[in-house]
C-alpha positions in Angstrom: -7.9 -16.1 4.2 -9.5 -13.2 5.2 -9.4 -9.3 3.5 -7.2 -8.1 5.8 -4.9 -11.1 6.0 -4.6 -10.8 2.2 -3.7 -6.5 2.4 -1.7 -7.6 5.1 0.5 -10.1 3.5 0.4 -8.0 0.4 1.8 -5.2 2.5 4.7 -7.7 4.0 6.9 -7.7 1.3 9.1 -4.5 -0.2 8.9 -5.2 -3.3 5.2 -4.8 -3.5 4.9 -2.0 -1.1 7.9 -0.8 -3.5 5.3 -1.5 -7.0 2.6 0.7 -4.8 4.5 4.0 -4.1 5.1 3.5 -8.1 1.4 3.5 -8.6 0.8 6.1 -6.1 3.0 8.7 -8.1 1.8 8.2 -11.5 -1.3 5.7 -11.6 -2.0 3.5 -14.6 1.0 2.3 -15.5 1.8 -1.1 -17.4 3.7 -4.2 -16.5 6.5 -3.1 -19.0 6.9 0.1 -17.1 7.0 -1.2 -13.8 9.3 -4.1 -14.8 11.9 -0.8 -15.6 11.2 0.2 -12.0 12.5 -3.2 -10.3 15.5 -5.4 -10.6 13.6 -8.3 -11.4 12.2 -10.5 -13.8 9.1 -9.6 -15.9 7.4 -12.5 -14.5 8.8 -12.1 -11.2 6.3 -8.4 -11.6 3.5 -10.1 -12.7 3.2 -12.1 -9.5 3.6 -9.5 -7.3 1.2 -7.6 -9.3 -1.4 -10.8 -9.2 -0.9 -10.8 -5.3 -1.9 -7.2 -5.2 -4.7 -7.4 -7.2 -5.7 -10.5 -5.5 -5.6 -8.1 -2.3 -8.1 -5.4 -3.9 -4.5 -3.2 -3.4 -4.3 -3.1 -7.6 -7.1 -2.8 -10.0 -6.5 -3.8 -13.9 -8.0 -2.2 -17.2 -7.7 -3.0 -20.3 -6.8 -0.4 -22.8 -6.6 -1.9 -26.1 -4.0 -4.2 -25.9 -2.7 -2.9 -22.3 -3.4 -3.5 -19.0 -3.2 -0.6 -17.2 -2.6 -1.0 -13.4 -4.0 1.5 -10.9 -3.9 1.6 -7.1 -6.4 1.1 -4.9 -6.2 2.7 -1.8 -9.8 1.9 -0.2 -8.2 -1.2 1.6 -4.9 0.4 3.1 -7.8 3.1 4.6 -9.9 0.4 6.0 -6.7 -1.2 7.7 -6.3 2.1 8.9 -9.4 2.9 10.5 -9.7 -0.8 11.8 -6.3 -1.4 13.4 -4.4 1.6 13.7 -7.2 4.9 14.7 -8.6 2.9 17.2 -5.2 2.4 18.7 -3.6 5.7 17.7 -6.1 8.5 18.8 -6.2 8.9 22.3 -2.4 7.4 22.7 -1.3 9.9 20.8 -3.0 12.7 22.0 -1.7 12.0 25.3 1.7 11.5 24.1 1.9 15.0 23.1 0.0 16.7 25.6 3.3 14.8 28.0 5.6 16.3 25.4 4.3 19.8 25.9 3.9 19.0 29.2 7.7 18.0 29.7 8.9 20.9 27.3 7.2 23.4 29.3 9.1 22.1 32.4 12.7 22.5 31.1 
């Protein structure tokens, strides 16, 4: 399995993409405080946690007796500029010159 395919299927499932906005508003949070977060079990967490980490999406430190997990948002950017830029730029661009385009017309 490649990088992508691993951010990828990381990215598939709610939950996790759910675990990341968590991360994303207050970083370095531990499995007991995410548990809180989610209707699920505390092992049912950990795996989505070990699935995001195994993605590069989550990194772990220890802190003492934690493990404090902290996003990592390098990957999502490099799915980004690898398969959605590339596809969005000019698109885009044209899309909304059409817009104006139309607008000024009505």
């Amino acid at each position: 399995m490649t990088d992508d395919d691993r951010v990828f299927k990381a990215l598939a499932d709610p939950s996790r993409r759910f675990l990341l906005d968590l991360l994303f508003a207050r970083d370095g949070r531990t499995l007991t405080e995410l548990e809180r977060e989610l209707e699920m079990t505390r092992f049912g967490v950990a795996k989505h946690l070990r699935v995001l980490e195994e993605a590069g999406l989550v990194v772990v430190r220890r802190s003492g007796r934690e493990k404090l997990h902290y996003l990592n948002p390098v990957p999502i950017r490099q799915i980004h500029d690898r398969w959605i830029d590339k596809f969005t730029e000019q698109h885009v661009t044209a899309l909304i010159d059409l817009k104006r385009t139309l607008e000024e017309e009505s």
